[in-house]
DSSP file (Angstrom, degrees, kcal/mol; ACC not computed):
  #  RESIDUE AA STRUCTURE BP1 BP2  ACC     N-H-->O    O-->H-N    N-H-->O    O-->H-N    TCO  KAPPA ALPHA  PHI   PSI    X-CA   Y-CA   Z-CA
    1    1 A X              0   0    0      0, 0.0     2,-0.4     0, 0.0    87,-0.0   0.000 360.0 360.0 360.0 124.7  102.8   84.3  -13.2
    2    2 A X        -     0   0    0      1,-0.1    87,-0.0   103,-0.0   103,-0.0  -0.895 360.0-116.7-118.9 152.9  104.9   82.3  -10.8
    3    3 A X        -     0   0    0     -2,-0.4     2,-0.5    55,-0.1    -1,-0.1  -0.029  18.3-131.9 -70.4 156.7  104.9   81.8   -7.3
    4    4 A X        -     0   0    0      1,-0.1    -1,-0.1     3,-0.0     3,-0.1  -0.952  25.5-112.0 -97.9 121.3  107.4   82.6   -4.7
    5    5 A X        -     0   0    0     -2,-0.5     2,-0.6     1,-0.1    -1,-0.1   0.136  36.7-133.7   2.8 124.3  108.5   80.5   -2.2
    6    6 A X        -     0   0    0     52,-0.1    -1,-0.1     1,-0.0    51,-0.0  -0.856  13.9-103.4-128.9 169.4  107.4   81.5    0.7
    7    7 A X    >   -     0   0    0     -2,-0.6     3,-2.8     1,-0.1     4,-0.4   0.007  25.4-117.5 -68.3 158.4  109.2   81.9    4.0
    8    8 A X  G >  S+     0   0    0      1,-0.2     3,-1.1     2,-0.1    -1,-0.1   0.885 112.8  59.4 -26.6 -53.9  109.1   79.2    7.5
    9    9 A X  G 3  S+     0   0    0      1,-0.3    -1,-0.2     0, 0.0    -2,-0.1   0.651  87.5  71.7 -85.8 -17.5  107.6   82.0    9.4
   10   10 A X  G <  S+     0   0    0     -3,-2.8     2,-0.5     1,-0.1    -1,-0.3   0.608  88.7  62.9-102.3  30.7  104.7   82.4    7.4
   11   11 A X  S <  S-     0   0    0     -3,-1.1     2,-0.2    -4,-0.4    -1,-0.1  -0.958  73.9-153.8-119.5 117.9  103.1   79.4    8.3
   12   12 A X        -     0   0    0     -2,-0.5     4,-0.4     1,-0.1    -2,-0.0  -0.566  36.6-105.2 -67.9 141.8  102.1   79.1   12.1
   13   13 A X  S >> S+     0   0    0      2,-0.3     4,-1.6     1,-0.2     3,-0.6   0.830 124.1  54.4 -82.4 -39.8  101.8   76.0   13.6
   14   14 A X  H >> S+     0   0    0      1,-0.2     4,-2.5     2,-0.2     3,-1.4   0.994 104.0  57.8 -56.9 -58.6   97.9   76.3   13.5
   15   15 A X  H 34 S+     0   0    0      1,-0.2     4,-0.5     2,-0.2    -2,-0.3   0.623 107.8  45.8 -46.6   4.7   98.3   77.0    9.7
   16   16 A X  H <> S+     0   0    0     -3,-0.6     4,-1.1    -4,-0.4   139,-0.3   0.559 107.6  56.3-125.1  -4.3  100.0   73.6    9.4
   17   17 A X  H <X S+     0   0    0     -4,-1.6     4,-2.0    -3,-1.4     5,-0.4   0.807 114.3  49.2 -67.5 -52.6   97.0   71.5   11.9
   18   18 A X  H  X S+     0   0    0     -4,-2.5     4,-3.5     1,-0.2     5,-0.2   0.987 111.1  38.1 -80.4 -31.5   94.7   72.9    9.2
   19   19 A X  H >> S+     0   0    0     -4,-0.5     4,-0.6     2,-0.2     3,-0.6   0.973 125.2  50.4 -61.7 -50.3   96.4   71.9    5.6
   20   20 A X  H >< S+     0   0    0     -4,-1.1     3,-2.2     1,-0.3     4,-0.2   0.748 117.0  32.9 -38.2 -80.0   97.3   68.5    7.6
   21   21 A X  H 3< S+     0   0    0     -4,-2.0    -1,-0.3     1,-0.3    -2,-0.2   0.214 112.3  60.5-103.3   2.2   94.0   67.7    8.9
   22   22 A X  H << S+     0   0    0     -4,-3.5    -1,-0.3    -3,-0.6    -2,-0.1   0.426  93.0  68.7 -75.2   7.1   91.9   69.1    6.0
   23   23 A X  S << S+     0   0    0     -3,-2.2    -2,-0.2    -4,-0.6     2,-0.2   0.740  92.0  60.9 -82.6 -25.6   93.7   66.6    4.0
   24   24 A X  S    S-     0   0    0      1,-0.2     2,-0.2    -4,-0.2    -2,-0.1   0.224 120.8 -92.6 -68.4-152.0   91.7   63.8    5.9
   25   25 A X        -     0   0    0     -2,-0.2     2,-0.6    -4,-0.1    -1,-0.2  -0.588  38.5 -88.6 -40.6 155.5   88.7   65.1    4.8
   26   26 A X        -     0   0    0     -2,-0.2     6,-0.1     1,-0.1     7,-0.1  -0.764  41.7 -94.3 -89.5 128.6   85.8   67.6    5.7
   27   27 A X        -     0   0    0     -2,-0.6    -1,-0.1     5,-0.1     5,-0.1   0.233  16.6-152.3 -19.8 131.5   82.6   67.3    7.6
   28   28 A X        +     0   0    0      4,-0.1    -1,-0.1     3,-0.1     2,-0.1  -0.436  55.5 129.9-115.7  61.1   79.8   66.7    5.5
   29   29 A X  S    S-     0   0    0      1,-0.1     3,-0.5    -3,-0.0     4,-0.1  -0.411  79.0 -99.5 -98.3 176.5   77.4   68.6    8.4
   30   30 A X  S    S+     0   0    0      1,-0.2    -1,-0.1    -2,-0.1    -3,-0.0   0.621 123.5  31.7 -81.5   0.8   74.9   71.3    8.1
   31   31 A X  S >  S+     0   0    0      1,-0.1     3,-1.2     2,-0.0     5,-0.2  -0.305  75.0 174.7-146.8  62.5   77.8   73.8    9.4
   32   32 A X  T >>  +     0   0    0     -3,-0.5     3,-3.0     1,-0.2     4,-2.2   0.887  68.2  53.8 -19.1 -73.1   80.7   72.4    8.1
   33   33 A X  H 3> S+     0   0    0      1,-0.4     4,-1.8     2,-0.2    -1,-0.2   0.752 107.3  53.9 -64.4 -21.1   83.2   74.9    9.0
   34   34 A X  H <4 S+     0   0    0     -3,-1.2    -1,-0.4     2,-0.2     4,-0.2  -0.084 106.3  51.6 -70.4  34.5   82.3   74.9   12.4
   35   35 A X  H <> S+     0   0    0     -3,-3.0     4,-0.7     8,-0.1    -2,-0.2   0.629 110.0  47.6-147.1 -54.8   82.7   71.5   12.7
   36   36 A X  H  < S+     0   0    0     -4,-2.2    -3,-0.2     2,-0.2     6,-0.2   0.841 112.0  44.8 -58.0 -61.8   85.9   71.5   11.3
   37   37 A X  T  X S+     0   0    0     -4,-1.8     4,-0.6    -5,-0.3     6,-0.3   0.885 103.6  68.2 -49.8 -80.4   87.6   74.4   13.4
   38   38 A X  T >4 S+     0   0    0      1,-0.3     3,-1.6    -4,-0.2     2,-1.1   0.622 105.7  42.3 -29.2 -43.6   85.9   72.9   16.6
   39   39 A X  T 3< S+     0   0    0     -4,-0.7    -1,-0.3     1,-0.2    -2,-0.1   0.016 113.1  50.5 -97.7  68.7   88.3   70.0   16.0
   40   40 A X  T 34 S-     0   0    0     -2,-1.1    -1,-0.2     2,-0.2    -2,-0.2   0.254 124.9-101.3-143.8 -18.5   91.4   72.5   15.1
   41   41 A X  S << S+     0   0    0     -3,-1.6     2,-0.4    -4,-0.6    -3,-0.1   0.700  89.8 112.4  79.6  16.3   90.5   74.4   18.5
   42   42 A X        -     0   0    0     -5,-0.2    -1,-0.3    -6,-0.2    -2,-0.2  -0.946  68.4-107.2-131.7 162.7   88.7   77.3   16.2
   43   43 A X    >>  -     0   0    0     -2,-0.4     4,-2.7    -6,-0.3     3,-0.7  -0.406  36.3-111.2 -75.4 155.4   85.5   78.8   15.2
   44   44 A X  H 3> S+     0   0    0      1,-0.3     4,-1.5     2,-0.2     5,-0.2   0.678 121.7  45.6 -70.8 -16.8   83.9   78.3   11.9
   45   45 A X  H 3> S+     0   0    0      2,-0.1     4,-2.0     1,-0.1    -1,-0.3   0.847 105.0  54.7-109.9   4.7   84.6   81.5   11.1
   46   46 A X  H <> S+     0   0    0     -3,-0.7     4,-1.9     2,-0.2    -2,-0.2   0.927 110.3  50.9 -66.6 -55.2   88.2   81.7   12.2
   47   47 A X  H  X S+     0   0    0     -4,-2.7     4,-2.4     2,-0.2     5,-0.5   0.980 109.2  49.9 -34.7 -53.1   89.0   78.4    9.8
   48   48 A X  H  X S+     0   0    0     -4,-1.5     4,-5.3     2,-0.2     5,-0.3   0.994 115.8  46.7 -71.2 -34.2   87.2   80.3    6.8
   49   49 A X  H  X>S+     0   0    0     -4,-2.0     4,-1.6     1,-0.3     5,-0.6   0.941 115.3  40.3 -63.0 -59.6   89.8   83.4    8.0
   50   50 A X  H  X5S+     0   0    0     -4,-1.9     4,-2.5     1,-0.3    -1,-0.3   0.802 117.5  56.9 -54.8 -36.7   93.1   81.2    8.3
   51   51 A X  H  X5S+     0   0    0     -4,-2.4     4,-2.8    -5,-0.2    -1,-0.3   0.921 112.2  38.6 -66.0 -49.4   91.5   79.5    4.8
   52   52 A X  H  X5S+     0   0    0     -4,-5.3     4,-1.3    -5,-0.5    -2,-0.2   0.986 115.8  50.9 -57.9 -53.7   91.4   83.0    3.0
   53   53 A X  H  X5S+     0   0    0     -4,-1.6     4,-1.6    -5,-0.3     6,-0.3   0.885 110.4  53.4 -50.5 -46.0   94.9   84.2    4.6
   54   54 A X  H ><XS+     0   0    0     -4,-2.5     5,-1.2    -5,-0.6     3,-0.9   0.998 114.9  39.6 -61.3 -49.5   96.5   80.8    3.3
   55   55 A X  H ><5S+     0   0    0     -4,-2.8     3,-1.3     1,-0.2     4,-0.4   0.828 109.8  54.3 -50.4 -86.9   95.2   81.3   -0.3
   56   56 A X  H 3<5S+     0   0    0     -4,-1.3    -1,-0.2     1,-0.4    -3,-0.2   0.530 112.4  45.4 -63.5 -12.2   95.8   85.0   -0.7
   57   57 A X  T <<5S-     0   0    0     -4,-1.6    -1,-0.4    -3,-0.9    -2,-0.1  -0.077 120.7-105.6-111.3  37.7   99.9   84.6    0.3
   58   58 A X  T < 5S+     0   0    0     -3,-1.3    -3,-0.2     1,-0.1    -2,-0.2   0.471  84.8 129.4  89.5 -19.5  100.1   81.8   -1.8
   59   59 A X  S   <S+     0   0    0     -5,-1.2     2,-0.3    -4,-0.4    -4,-0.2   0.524  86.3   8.6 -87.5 -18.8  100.2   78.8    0.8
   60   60 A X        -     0   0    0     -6,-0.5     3,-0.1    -5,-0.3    -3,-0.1  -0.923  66.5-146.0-153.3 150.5   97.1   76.6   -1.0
   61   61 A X  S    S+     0   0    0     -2,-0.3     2,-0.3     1,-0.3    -1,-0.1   0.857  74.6   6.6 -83.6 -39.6   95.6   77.6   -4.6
   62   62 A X        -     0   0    0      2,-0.1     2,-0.8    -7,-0.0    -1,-0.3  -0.999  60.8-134.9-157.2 138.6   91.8   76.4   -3.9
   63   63 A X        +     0   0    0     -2,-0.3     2,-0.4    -3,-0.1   -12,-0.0  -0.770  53.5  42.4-105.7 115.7   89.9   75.4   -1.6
   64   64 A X  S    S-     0   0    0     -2,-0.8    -2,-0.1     1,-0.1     0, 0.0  -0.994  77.3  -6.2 151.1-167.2   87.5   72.5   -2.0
   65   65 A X        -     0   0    0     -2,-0.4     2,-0.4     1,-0.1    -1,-0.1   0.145  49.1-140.2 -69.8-161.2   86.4   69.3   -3.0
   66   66 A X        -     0   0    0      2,-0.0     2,-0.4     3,-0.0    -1,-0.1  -0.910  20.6-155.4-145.7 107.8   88.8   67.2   -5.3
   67   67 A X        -     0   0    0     -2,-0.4     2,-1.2     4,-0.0     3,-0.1  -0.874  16.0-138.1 -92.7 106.2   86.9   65.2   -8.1
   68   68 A X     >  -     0   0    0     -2,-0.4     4,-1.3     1,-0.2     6,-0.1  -0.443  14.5-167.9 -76.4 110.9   88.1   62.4   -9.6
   69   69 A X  H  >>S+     0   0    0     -2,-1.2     5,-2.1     2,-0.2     4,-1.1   0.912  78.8  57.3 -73.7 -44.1   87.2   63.2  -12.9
   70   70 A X  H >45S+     0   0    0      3,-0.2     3,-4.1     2,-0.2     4,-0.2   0.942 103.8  51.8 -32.1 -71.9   87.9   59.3  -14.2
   71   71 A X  H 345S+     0   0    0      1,-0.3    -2,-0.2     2,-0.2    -1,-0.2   0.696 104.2  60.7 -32.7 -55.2   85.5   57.6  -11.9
   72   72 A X  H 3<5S-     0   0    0     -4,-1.3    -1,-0.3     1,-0.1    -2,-0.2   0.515 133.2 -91.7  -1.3 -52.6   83.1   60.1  -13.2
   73   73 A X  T <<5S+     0   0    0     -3,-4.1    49,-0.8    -4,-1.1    -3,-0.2   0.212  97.9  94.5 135.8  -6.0   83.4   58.8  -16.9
   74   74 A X      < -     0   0    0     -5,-2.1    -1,-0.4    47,-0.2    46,-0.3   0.015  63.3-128.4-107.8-163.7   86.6   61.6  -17.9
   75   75 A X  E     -A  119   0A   0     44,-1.7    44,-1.5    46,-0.2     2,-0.2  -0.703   9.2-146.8-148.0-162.0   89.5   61.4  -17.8
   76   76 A X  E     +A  118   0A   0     42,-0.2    69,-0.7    -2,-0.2     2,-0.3  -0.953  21.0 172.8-165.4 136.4   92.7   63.1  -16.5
   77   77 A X  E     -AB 117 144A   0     40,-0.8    40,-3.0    -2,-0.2     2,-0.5  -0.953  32.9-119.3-166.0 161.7   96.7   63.4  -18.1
   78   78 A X        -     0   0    0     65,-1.5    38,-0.3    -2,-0.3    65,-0.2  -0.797  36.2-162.2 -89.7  61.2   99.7   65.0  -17.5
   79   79 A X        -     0   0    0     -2,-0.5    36,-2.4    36,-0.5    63,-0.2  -0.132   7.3-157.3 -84.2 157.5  100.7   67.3  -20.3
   80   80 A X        +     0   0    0     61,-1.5    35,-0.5    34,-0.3     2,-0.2   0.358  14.2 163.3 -99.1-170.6  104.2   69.1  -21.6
   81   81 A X        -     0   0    0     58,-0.2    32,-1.4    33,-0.1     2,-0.4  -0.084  31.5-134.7-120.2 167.7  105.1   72.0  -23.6
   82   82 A X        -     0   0    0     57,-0.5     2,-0.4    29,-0.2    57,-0.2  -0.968  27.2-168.2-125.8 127.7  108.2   73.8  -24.0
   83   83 A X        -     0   0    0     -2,-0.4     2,-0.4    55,-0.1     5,-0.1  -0.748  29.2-104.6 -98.1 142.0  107.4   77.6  -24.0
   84   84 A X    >>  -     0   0    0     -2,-0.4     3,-2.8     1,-0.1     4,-1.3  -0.541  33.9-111.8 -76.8 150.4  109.9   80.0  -25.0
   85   85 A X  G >4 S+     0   0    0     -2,-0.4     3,-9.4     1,-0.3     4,-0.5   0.890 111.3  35.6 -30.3 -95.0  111.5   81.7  -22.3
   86   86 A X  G 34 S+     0   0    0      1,-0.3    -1,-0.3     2,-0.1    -2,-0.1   0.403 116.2  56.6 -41.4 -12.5  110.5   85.1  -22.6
   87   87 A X  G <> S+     0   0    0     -3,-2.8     4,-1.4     2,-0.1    -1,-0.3   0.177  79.4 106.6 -83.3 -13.7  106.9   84.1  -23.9
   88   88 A X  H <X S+     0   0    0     -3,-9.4     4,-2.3    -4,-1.3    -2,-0.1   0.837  71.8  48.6 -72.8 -19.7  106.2   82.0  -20.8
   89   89 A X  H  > S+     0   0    0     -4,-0.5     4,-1.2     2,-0.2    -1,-0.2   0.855 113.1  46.5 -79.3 -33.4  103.9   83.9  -19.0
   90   90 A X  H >> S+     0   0    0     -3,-0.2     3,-1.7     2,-0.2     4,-1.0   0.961 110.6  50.4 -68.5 -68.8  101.7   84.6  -21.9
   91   91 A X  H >X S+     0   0    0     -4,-1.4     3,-2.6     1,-0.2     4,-1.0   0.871 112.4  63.3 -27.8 -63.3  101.6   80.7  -23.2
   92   92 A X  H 3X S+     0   0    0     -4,-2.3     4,-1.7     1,-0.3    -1,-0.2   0.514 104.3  34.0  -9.4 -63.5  100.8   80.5  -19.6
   93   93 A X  H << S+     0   0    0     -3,-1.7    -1,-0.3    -4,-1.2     4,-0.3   0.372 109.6  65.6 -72.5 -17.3   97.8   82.3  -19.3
   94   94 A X  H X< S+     0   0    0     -3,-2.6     3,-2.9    -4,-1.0    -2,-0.2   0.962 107.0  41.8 -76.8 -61.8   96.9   81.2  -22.4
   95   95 A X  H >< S+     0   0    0     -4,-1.0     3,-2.5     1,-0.3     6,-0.2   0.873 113.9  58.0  15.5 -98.8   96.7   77.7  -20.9
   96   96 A X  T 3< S+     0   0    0     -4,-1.7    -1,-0.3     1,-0.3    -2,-0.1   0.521  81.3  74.4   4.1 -58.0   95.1   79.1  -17.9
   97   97 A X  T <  S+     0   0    0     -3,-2.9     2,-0.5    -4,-0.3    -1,-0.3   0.164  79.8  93.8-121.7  -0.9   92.6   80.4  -19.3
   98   98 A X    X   -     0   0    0     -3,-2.5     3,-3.2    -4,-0.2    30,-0.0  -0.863  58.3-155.9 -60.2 114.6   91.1   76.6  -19.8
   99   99 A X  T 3  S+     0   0    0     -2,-0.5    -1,-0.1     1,-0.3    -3,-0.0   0.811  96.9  67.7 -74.1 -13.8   88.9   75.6  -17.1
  100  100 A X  T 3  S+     0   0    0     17,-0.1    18,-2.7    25,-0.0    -1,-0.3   0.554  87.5 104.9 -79.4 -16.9   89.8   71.4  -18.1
  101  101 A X  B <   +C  117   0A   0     -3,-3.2    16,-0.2    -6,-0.2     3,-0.1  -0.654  40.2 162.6 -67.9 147.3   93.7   73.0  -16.5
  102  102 A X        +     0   0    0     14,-0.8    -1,-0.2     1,-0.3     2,-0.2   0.502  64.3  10.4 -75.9 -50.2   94.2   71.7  -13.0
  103  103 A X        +     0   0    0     13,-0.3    -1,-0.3     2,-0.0     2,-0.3  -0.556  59.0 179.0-130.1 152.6   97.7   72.3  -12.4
  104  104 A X        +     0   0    0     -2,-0.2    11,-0.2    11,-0.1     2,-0.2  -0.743  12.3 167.5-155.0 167.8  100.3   74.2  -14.5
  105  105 A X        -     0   0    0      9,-0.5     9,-3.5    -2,-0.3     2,-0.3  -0.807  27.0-137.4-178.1 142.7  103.9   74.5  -13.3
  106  106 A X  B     +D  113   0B   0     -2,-0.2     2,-0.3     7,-0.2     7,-0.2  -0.613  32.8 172.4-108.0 173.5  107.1   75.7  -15.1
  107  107 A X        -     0   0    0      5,-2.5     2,-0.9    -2,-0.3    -2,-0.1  -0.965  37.9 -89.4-166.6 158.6  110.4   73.6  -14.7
  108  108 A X  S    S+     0   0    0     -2,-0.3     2,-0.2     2,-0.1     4,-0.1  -0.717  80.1  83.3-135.5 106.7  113.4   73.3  -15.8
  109  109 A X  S    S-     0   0    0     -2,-0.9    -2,-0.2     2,-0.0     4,-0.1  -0.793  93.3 -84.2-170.1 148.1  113.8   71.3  -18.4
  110  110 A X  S    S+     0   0    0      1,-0.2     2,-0.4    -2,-0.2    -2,-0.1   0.430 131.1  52.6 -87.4  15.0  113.4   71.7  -22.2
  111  111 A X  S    S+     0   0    0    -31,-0.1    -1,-0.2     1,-0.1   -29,-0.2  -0.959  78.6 173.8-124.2 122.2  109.5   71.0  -21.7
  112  112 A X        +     0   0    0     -2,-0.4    -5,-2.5     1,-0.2     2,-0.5   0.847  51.5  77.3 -83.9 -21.7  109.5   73.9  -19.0
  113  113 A X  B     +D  106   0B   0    -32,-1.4     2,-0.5    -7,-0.2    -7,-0.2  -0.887  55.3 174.4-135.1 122.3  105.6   73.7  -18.7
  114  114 A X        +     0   0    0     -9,-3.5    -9,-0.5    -2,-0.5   -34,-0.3  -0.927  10.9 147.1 -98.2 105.1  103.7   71.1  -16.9
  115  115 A X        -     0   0    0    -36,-2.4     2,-0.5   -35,-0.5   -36,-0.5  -0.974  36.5-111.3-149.4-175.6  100.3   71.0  -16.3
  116  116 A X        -     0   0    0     -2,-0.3   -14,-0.8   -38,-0.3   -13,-0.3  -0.921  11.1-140.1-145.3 102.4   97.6   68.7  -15.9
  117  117 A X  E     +AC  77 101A   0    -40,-3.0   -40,-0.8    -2,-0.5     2,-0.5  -0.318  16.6 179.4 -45.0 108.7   94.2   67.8  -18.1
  118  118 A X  E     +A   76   0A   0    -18,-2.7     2,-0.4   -42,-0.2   -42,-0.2  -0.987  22.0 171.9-110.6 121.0   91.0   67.2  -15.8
  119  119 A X  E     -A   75   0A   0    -44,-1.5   -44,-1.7    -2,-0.5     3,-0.1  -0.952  43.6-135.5-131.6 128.1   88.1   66.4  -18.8
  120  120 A X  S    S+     0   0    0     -2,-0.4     2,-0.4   -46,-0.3    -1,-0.1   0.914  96.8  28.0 -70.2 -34.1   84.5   65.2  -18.4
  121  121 A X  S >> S-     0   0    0    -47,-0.2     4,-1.6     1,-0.0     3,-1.3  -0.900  83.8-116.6-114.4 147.7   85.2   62.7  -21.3
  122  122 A X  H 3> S+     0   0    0    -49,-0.8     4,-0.5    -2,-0.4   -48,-0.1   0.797 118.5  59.4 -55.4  -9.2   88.3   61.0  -22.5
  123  123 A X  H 3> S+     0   0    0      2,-0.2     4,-1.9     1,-0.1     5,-0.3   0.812  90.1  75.5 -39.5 -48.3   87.8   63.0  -25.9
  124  124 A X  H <>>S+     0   0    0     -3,-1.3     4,-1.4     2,-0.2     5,-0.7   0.870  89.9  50.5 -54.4 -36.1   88.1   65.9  -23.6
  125  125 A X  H >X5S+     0   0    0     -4,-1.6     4,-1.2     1,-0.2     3,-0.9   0.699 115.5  41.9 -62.3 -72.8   92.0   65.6  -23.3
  126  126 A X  H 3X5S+     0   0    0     -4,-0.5     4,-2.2     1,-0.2    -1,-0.2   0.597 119.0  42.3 -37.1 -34.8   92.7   65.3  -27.3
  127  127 A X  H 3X5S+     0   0    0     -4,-1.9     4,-2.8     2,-0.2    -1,-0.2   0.839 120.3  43.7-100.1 -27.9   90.2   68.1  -28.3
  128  128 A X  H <X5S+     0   0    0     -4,-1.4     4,-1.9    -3,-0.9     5,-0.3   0.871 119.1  46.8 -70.8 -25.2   91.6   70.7  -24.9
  129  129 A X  H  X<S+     0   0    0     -4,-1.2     4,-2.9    -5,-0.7    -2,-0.2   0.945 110.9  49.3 -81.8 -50.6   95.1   69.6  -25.9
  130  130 A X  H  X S+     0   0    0     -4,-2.2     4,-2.4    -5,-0.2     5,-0.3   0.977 114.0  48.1 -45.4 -82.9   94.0   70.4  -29.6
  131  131 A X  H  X S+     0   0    0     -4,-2.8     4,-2.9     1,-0.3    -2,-0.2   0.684 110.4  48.6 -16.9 -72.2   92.8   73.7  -28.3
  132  132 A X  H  X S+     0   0    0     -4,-1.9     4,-1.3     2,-0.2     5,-0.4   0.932 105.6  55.3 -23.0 -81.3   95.8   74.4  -26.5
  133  133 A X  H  X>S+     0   0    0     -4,-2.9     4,-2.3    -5,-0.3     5,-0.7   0.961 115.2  47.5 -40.5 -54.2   98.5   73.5  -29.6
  134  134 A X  H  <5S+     0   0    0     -4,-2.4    -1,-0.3     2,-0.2    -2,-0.2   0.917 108.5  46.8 -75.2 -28.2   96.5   76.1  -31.5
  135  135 A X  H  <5S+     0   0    0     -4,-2.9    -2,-0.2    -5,-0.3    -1,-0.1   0.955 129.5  27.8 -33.3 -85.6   96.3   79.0  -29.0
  136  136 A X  H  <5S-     0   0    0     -4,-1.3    -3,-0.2     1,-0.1    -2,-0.2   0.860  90.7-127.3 -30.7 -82.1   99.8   78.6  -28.5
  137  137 A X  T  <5S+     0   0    0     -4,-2.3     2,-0.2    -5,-0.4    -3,-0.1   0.274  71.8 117.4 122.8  -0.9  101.9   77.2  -31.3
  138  138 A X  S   <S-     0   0    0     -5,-0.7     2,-0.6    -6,-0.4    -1,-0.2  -0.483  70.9-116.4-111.5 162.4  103.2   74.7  -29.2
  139  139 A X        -     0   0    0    -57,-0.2     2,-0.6    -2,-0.2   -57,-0.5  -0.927  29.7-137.2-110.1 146.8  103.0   70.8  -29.4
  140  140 A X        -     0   0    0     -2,-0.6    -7,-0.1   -59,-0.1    -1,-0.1  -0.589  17.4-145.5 -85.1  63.0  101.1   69.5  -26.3
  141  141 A X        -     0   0    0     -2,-0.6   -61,-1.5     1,-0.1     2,-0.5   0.030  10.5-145.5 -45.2 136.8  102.9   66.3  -25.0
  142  142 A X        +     0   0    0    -63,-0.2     2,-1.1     2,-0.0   -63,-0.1  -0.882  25.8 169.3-113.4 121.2  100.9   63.8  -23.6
  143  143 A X        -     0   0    0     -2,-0.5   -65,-1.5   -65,-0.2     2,-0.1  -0.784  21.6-168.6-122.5 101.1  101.6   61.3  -20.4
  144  144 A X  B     -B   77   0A   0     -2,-1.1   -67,-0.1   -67,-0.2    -2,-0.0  -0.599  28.4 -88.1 -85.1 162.2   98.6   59.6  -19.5
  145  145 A X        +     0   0    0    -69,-0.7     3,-0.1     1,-0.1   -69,-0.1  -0.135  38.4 169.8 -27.4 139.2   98.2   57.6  -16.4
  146  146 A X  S    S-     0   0    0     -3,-0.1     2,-0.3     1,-0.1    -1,-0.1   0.560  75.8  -3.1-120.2 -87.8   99.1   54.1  -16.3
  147  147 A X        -     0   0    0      0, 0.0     2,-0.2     0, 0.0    -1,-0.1  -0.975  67.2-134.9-125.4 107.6   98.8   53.6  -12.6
  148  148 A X        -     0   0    0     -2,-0.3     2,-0.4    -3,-0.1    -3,-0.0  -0.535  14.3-175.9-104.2 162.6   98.1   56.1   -9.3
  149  149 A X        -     0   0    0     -2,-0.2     2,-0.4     0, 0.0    -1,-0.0  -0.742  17.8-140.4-129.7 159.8   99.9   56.1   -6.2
  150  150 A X        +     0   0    0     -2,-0.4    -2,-0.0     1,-0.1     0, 0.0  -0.659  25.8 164.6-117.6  91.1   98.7   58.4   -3.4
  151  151 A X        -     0   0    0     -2,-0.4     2,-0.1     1,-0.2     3,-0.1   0.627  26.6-143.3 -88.9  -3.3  101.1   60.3   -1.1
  152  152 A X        -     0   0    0      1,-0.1    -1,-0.2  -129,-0.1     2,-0.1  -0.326  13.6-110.8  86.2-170.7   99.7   62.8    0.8
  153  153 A X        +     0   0    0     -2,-0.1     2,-0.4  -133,-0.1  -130,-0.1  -0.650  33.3 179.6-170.6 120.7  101.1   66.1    1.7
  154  154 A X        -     0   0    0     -3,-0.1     2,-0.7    -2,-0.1  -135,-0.0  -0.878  14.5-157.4-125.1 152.0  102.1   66.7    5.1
  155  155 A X        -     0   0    0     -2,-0.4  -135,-0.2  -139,-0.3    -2,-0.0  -0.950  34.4-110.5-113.4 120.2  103.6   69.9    6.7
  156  156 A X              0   0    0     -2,-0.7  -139,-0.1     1,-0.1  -136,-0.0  -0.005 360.0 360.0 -66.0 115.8  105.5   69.5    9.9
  157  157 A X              0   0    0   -141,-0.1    -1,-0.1  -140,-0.1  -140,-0.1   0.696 360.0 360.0-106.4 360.0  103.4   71.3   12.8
């Protein structure tokens, strides 16, 4: 299934204080989400509403931590396919349907489908990527890491 764009208006300038300044990190308190609205100018449970509202129109996928699955001992790569057109939303879901997916994004390019390995070992990519090729049909390009850069994402508030 792909997402829609969605329009200026439907981010508020409080919806763009929290995706910034949850990017910094979250309180590690006993009541986190109060902790976090207080410094937004909200209540813990006004954050968790503005949290839900962002997900459910599209505006962030998940909420929560981010594990770097290398440090960890796993590993993490940047995989290909090219789905045919008219099949891509099933190859999609098949995809999907791996919890080791992070990412998935179609493009356009004659490998239209992007997404992104997170694996408890470095096995993990070959034998989910194996997985993958057979569901599908497709061959799974693989671009591991060489070097990561960090860039943020910030939204104009």
């Amino acid at each position: 299934m792909r997402r829609q764009t969605l329009p200026p208006e439907a981010l508020d300038d409080t919806d763009r204080a929290i995706l910034n300044r949850l990017q910094e990190g979250f309180p590690l308190t006993p009541r986190p989400f109060d902790d976090a609205g207080a410094a937004l100018g909200l209540t813990g449970a006004q954050l968790i509403e503005r949290l839900e509202r962002l997900r459910a129109i599209g505006a962030i996928t998940r909420f929560g931590p981010f594990y770097d699955a290398a440090a960890m001992g796993g590993a993490f790569c940047l995989c290909a396919l090219s789905a045919p057109q008219a099949d891509f939303d099933r190859i999609a879901a098949l995809v999907n349907a791996h919890p080791e997916v992070a990412h998935n994004y179609a493009r356009d390019h004659a490998l239209n489908m992007w997404f992104v390995l997170a694996t408890a070992t470095p096995e993990g990519i070959a034998e989910t990527a194996g997985r993958i090729e057979a569901e599908t049909g497709l061959t799974v390009w693989r671009f591991p890491k060489l070097r990561e850069f960090f860039i943020g994402f910030r939204v104009a508030a």
